[in-house]
ZAVEXMI-873324 format. One record per residue (C-alpha): residue number from 1; y, x, z. Coordinates in nm, 3 decimals. Example, Ala and Ser with C-alpha at 12.3 -4.5 7.8 and 13.67 -1.06 7.14 Angstrom:
2
+-----+---------+---------+---------+
! num !       Y !       X !       Z !
+-----+---------+---------+---------+
!   1 !  -0.450 !   1.230 !   0.780 !
!   2 !  -0.106 !   1.367 !   0.714 !
+-----+---------+---------+---------+
***
This chain:
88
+-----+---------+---------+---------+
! num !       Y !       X !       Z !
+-----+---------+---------+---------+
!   1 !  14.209 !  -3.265 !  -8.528 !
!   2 !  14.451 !  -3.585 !  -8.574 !
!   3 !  14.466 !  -3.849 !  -8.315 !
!   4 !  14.255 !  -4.113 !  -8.513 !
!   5 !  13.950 !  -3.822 !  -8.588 !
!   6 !  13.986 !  -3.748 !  -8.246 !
!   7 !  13.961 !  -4.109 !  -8.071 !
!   8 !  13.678 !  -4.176 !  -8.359 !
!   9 !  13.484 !  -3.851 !  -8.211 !
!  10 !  13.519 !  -4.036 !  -7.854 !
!  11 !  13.406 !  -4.376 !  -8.027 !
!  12 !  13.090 !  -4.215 !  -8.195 !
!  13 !  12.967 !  -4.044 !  -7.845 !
!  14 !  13.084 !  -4.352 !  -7.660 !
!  15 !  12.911 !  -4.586 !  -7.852 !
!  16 !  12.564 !  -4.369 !  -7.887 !
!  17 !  12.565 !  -4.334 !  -7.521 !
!  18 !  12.595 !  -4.728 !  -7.409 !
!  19 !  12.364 !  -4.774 !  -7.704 !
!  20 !  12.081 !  -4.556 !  -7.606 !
!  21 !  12.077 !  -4.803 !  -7.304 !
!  22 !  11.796 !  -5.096 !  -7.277 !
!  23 !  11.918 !  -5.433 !  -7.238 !
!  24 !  11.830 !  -5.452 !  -6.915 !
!  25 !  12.071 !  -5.144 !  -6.822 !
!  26 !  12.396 !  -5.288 !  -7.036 !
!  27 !  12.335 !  -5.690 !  -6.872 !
!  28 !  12.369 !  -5.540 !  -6.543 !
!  29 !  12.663 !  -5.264 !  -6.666 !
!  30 !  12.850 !  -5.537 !  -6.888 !
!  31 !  12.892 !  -5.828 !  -6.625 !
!  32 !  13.246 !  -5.738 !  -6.605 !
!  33 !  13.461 !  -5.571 !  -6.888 !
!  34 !  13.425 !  -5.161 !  -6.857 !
!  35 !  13.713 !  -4.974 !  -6.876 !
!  36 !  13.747 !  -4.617 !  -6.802 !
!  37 !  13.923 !  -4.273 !  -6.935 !
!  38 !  13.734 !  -4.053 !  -7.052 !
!  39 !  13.929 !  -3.678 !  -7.123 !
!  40 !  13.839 !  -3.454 !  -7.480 !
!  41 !  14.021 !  -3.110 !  -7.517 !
!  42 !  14.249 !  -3.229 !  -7.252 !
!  43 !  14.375 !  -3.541 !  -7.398 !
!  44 !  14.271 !  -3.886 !  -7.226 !
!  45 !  14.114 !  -4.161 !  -7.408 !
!  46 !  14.078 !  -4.508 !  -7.290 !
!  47 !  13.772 !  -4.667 !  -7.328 !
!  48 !  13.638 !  -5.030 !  -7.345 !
!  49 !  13.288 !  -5.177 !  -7.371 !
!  50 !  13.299 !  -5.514 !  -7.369 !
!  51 !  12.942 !  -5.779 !  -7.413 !
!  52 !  13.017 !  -6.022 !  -7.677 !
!  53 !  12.669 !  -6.224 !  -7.713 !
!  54 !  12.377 !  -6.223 !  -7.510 !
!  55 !  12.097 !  -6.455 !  -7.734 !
!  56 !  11.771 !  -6.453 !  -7.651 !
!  57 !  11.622 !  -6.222 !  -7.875 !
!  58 !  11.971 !  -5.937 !  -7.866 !
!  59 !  12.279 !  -5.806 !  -7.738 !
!  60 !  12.573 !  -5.741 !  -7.927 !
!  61 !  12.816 !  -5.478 !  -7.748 !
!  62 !  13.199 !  -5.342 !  -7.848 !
!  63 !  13.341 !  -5.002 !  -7.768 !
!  64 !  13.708 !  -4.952 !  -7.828 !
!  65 !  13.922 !  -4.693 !  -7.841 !
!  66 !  14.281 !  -4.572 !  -7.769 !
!  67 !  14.436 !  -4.263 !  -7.697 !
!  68 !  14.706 !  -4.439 !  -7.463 !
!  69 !  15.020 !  -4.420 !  -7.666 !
!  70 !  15.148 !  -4.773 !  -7.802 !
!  71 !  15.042 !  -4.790 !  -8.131 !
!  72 !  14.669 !  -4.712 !  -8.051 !
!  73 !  14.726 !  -4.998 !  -7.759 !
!  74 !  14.790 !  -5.251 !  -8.049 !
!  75 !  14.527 !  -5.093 !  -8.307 !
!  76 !  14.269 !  -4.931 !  -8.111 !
!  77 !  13.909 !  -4.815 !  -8.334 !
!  78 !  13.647 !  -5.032 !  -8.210 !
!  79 !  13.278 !  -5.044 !  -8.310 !
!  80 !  12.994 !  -5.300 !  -8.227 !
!  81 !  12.552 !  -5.243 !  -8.196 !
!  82 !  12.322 !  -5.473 !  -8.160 !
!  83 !  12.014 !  -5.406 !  -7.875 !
!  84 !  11.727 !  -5.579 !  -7.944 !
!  85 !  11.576 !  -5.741 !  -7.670 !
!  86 !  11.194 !  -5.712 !  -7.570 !
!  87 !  10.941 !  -5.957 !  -7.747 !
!  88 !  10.729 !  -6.071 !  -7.487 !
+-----+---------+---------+---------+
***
């Protein structure tokens, strides 16, 4: 597996997991920037998850990417979701 199919495999799980949270869960996870490592086939990947908006009726979250070496740093893969909030 190259770097890029393997930091996009980390993106894809990354990004279902924060997404499969309600928007009450990522508000209180997102009030600060999350960054963390997380480790596939014993190669680390860091790992952003940033809240962009927070409207009234959504959320719209990022997940990046890198696998720590330079070039990732400056290019990391990102992806975005949307979680609808609650109509009341």
């Amino acid at each position: 597996m190259s770097k890029r199919e393997a930091c996009r495999k980390v993106l894809d799980s990354e990004v279902q997991r924060w997404s499969a949270m309600s928007c009450d869960q990522l508000i209180i996870e997102l009030r600060n920037l999350q960054e963390y490592v997380v480790e596939l086939e014993s190669k680390k990947y860091q790992v952003e998850v940033e809240l962009l908006e927070n409207t009234d009726k959504y959320l719209h979250v990022m997940v990046a990417v890198d696998d720590v070496s330079l070039l990732a740093f400056i290019f990391p893969l990102t992806s975005s979701f949307i979680s609808q909030k609650p109509i009341n």
